[in-house]
Backbone bond lengths (Angstrom), bond angles and torsions (degrees), N, CA, C in turn:
res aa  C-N    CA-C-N  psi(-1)  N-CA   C-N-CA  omega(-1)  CA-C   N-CA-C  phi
1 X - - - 1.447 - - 1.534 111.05 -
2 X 1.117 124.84 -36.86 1.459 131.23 159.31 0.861 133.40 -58.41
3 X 1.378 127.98 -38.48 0.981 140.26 132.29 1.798 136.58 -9.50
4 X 1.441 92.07 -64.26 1.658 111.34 161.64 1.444 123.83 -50.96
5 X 1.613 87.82 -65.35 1.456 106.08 174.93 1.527 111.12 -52.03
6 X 0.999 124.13 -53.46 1.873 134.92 171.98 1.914 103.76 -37.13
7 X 1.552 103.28 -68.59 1.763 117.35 174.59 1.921 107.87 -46.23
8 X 1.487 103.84 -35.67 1.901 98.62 -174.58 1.236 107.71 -102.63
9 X 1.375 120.46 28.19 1.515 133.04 -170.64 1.394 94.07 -85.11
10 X 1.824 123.30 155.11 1.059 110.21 130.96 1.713 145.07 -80.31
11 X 1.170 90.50 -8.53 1.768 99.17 173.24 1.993 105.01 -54.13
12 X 1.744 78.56 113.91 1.729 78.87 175.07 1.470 114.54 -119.16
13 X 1.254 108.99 10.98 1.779 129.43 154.13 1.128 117.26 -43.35
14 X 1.545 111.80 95.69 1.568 115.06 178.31 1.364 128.11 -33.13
15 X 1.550 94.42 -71.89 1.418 91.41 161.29 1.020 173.64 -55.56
16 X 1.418 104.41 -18.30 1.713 138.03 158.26 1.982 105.74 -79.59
17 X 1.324 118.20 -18.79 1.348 113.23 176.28 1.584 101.07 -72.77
18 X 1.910 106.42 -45.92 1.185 123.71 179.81 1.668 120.81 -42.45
19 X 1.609 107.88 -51.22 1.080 127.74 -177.54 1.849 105.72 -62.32
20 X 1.256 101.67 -69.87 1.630 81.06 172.41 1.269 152.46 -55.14
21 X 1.766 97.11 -26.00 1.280 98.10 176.86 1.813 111.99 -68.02
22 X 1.350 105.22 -42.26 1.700 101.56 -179.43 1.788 108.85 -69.60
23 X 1.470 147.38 2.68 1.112 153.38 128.58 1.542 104.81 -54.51
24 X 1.249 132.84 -32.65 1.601 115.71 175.06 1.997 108.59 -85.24
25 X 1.348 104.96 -25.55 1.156 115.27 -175.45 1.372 113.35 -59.53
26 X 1.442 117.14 -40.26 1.514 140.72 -179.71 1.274 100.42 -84.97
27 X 1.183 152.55 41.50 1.351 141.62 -138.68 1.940 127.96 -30.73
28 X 1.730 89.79 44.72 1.583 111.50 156.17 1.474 111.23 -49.35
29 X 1.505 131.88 48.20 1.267 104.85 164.40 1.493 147.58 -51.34
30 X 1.334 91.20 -44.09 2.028 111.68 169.20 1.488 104.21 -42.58
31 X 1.661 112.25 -45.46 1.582 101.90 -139.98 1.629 76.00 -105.56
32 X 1.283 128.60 5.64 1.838 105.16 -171.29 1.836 92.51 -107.16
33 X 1.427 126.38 -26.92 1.305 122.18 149.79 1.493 138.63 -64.77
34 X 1.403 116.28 -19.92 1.575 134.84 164.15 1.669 110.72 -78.35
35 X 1.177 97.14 -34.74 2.099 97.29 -175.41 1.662 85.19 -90.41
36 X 1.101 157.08 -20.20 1.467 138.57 -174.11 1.481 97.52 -102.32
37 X 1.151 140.11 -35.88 1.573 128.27 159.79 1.421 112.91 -59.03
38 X 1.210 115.99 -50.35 1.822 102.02 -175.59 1.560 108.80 -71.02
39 X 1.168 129.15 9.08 1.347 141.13 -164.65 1.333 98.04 -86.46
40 X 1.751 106.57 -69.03 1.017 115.69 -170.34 1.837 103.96 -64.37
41 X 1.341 111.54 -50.00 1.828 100.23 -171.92 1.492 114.70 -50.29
42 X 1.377 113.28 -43.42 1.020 119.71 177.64 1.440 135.11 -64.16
43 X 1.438 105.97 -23.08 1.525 114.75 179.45 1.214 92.49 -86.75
44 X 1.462 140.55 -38.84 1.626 146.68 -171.45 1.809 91.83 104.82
45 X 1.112 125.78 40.06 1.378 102.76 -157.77 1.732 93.43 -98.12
46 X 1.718 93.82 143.19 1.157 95.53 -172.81 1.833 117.74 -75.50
47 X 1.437 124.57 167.09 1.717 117.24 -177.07 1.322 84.07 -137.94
48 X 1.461 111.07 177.56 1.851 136.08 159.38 1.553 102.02 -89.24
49 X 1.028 112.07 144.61 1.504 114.76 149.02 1.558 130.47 -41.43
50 X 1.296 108.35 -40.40 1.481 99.60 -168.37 2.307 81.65 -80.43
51 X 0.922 126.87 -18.47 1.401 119.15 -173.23 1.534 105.25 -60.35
52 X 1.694 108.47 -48.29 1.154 135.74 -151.85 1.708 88.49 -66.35
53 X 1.944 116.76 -60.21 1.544 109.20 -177.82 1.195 105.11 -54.61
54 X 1.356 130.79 -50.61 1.562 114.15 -170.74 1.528 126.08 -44.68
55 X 1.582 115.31 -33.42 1.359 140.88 165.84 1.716 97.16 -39.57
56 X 1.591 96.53 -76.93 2.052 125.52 -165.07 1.323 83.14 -37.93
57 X 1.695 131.19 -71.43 1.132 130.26 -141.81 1.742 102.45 -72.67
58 X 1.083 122.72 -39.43 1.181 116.75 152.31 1.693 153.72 -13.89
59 X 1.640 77.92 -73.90 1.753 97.30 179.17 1.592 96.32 -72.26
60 X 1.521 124.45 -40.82 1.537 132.02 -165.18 2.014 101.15 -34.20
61 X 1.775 98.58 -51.09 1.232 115.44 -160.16 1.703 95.78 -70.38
62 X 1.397 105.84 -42.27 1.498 106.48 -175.94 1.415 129.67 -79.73
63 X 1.263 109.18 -8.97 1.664 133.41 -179.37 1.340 108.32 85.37
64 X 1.484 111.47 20.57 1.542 91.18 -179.08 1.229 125.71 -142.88
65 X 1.490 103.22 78.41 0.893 145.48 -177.52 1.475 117.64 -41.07
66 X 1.427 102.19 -71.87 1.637 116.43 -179.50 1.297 123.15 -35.35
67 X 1.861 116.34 -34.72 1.506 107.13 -177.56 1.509 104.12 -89.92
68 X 1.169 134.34 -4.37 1.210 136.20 164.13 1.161 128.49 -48.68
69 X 1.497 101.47 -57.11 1.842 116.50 165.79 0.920 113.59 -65.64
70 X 1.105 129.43 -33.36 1.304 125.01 173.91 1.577 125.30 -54.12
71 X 1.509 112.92 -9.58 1.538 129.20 -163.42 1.656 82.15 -123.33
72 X 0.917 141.75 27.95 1.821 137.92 137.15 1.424 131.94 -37.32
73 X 1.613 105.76 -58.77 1.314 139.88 -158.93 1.806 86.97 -80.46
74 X 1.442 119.30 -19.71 1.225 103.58 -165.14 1.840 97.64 -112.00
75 X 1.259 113.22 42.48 1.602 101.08 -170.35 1.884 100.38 -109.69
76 X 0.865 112.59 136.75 1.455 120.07 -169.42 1.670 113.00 -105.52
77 X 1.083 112.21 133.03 1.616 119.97 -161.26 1.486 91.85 -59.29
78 X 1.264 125.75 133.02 1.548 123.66 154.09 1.534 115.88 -77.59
């Protein structure tokens, strides 16, 4: 599922795509969903809403919630 989410990302930073995928490889899940959320806050990069629930529904399962909301401010009207 991270995976997906990683492929419908806008982060098009090689290396940070790079970086997560070998955190899913290691089965880094925490840290390959935490480095692709701070990616996006940090770059300002904009998402959709329905991107943004797929995120919510995500972290919900993973507990981690907080950096999710935090990617609000960055949701772009479809």
């Amino acid at each position: 599922m991270i995976g997906g989410l990683l492929n419908d990302s806008p982060i098009t930073r090689e290396d940070v795509i790079k970086n997560v995928r070998e955190f899913l490889t290691v089965g880094e899940f925490g840290l390959a969903f935490d480095t692709m959320c701070s990616w996006i806050y940090e770059d300002d990069l904009m998402i959709s809403s329905s991107y943004h629930g797929r995120l919510r529904e995500l972290a919900e399962d993973m507990g981690a919630v907080e950096i999710v909301d935090k990617l609000q401010e960055h949701i772009r009207d479809e």
